[in-house]
N, C-alpha and C positions, 0 to 999 in steps of 0.2 A: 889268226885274224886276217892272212892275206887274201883265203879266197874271199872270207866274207867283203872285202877290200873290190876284187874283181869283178865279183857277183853284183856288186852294186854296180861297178861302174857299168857292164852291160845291163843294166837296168836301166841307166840315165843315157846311153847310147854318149857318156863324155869320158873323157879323162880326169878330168875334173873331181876329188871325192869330197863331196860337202859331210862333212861328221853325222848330220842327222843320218843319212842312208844308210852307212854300218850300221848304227844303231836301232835303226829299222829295223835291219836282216837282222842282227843280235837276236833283237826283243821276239823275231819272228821264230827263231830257231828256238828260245827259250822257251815262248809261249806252247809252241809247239809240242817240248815236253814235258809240258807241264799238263795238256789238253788229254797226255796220251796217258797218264797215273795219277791225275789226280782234278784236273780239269782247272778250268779257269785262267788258260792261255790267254783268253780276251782281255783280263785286267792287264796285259803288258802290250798285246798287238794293238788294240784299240789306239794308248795315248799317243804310241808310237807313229801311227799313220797319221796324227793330227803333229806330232814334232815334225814333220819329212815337211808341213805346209797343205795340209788337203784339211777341206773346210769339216764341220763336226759331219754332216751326211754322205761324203766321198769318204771319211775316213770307216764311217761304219758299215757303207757299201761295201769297201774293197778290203775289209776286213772281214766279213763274212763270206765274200767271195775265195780271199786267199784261203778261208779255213775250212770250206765245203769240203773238197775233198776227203782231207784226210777222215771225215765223218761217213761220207759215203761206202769208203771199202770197210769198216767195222761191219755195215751188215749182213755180207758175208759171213764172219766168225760166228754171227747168231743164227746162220742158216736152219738149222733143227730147231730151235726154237720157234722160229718164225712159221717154218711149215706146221709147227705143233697145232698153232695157235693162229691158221690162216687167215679165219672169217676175219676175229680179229685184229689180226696186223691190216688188213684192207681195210676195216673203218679207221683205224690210228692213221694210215696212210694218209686216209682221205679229211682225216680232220688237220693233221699237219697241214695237207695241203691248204684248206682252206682258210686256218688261222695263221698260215705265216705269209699267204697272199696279203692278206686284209692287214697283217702290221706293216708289213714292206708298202702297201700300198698308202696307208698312214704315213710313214715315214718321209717318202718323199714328198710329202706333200707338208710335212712338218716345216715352218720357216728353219733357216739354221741357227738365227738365236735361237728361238726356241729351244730348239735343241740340245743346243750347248748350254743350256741354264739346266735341262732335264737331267744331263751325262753324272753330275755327281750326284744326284736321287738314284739314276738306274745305280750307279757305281755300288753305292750306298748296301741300296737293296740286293745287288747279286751279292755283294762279300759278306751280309748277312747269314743269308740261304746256305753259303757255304758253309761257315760258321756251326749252322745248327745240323747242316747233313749229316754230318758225323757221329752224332749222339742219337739222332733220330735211325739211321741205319742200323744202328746198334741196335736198337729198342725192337725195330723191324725184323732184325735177324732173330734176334732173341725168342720175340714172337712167335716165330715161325718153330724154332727147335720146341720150342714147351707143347707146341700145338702138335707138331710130329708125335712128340712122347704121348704125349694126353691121347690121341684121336688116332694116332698109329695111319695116319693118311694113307703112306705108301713106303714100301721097303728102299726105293731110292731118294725120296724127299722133294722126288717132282710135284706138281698139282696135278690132281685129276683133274677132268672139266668142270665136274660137281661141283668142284670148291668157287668155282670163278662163276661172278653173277653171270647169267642168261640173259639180262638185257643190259647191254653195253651202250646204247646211245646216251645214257646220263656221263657217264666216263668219257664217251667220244668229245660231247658237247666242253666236259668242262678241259678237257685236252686241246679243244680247237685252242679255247680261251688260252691256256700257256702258251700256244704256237703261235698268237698272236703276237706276246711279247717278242717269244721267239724272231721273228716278221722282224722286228721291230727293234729291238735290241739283242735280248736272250742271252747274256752273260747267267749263267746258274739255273737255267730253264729245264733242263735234264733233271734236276732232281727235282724238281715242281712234279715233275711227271711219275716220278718212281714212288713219289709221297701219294699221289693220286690212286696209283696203282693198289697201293697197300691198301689204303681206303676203302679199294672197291675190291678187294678181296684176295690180290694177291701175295704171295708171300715168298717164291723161289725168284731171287736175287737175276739169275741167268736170263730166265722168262721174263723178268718184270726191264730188263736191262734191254732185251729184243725188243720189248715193244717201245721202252723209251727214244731205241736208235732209229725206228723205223719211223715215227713219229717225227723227233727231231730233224732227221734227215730230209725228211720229206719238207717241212718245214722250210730249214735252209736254202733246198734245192730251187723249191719254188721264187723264193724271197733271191738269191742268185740272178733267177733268169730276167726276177722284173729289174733285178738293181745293171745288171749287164746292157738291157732296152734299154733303160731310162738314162743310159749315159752318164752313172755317177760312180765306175767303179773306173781308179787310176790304174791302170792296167799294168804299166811300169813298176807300181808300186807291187801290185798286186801277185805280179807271177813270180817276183824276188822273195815274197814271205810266201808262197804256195809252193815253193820249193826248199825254204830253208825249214816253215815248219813242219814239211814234211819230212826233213831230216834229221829234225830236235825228236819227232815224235815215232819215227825207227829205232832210233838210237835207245831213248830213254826207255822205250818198249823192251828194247834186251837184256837193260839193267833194272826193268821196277822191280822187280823181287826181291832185289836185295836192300831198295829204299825202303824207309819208314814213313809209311803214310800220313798216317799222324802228323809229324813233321811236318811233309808236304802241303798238308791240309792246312796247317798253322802258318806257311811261307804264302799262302795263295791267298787268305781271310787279310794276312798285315798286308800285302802287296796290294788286296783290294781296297780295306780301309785306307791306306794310303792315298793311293791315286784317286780315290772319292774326296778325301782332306784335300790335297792337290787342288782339283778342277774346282770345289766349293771356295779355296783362296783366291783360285785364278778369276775365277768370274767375279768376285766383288773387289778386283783391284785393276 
C-alpha cells in the first residue's frame, strides 16, 4: 500500500494523505481489474470519485475519462475482425459517436441533484444487466454451436457475410440508442450491444465482441472530449485512477485464466446491488 500512499500524494501535489485518496487509487486499481475479466469496474471507480469530494457529474466525468483508455487499446486485439467486417465497424463507429455525444451532452446539462437522485436507478439497472449476461451468453453461444451443427455454416465457426443482415442501419440506429446511455452513464452498456448483435443476426462471440468495442469506444471517446471542454473532469483525480486502473487491468489480464468467472460475475452483480442499496439510503437520509 506504500506506493498507492505516494501515488496519491503526487496526485494532490501535498503531503498531506487524507484516506479517501488511497481509497480512490485502491478502488481504481480494482476496478480496473475487474473492467479487464469480467467488467463492471464502474460500480467501485464511480462511488469512489464521489468519496474523494467531487460533486455526482465531475465524478462521472473523470471516471470515464480515467477508464477511456484502457478501452481504447482493446481494439487493436480485435484488429481481424474489425477489418472483417469494415463497412460495418464504420456505421458502429459512427453511431457510438453520435449517441454518446448526445448523452454526455445530456449529462452536463443534467442538474446534479438530479443526478444524484438518478445514480442508484443507473446503479440498479447496470448490476441487473450483469446479472442476466451470464445466462443469456450462454443461451447465445449455445445458439450458435446447434446452428453450426444443423447448417454446417463453415468449417471454422466464423460468419459468412450471408448470415449477417444486409441492412444494418436498424442495428446502427438502436446502437446509437445504448451509446447514448453510454454518453451518459454506461456502467453494463457493452452487453446491451452484444444482445443487440445476436438479435440481428450475429452469433461468433470475437466478431460480435469487435464490434461491441468499437462502438463503445467510440462512444466513450467522444463523451471524453466533451466532458475534458466542459471543464468537469478533476484531472488530479483523474490521471491517479488512469494509471492505477491501468495496472489493476495488466495485471489481472495475466491471471484471468486461471480466475472463475462465474465467481467474478457473482462479486460484480453483489458489489453492484450494493452500491445501488448504498446511494438509494444515502439520498433519502
Amino acid at each position: 500500500m506504500h506506493w498507492f500512499a505516494i501515488l496519491a500524494g503526487a496526485a494532490l501535489g501535498s503531503s498531506s494523505i487524507d484516506w479517501r485518496v488511497p481509497w480512490m487509487i485502491f478502488a481504481s486499481f480494482v476496478g480496473g481489474a475487474l473492467n479487464a475479466v469480467a467488467g463492471g469496474g464502474s460500480f467501485l471507480t464511480f462511488p469512489a470519485m464521489l468519496a474523494v469530494g467531487l460533486g455526482p457529474i465531475q465524478a462521472n466525468a473523470t471516471n470515464t475519462v480515467a477508464l477511456w483508455p484502457g478501452q481504447l487499446t482493446s481494439i487493436a486485439g480485435y484488429r481481424d475482425e474489425v477489418r472483417k467486417h469494415k463497412r460495418l465497424a464504420v456505421l458502429m463507429a459512427f453511431a457510438g459517436l453520435a449517441g454518446g455525444s448526445a448523452g454526455a451532452v445530456v449529462l452536463l446539462n443534467t442538474p446534479a441533484k438530479t443526478f444524484l437522485n438518478l445514480v442508484p436507478w443507473l446503479l440498479l439497472f447496470a448490476a441487473l444487466i450483469f446479472a442476466i449476461s451470464g445466462p443469456v451468453m450462454n443461451r447465445i453461444q449455445r445458439r450458435r454451436r446447434e446452428r453450426l451443427e444443423s447448417d454446417a455454416v463453415s468449417t471454422t465457426g466464423a460468419l459468412q457475410q450471408n448470415d449477417v443482415p444486409r441492412n444494418y442501419w436498424p442495428l446502427a440506429f438502436a446502437v446509437a440508442v445504448v451509446c447514448f446511455y453510454i454518453g451518459y452513464f454506461g456502467a453494463g452498456a457493452g452487453f446491451l450491444i452484444i444482445s443487440l448483435l445476436s438479435v440481428f443476426g450475429f452469433q461468433d462471440l470475437n466478431e460480435m465482441n469487435a464490434m461491441k468495442v468499437v462502438s463503445t469506444t467510440m462512444a466513450n471517446g467522444m463523451a471524453c472530449v466533451l466532458f475534458a471542454f466542459s471543464g468537469k473532469v478533476e484531472w488530479r483525480y483523474c490521471l491517479a485512477a488512469m494509471v492505477t486502473c491501468a495496472i489493476g487491468g495488466y495485471l489481472s489480464a495475466r491471471i484471468s485464466q486461471k480466475l472463475d468467472q462465474r465467481f467474478l460475475r457473482v462479486v460484480v452483480v453483489v458489489v453492484g446491488l450494493g452500491m445501488a442499496a448504498y446511494f438509494f439510503w444515502r439520498n433519502h437520509h
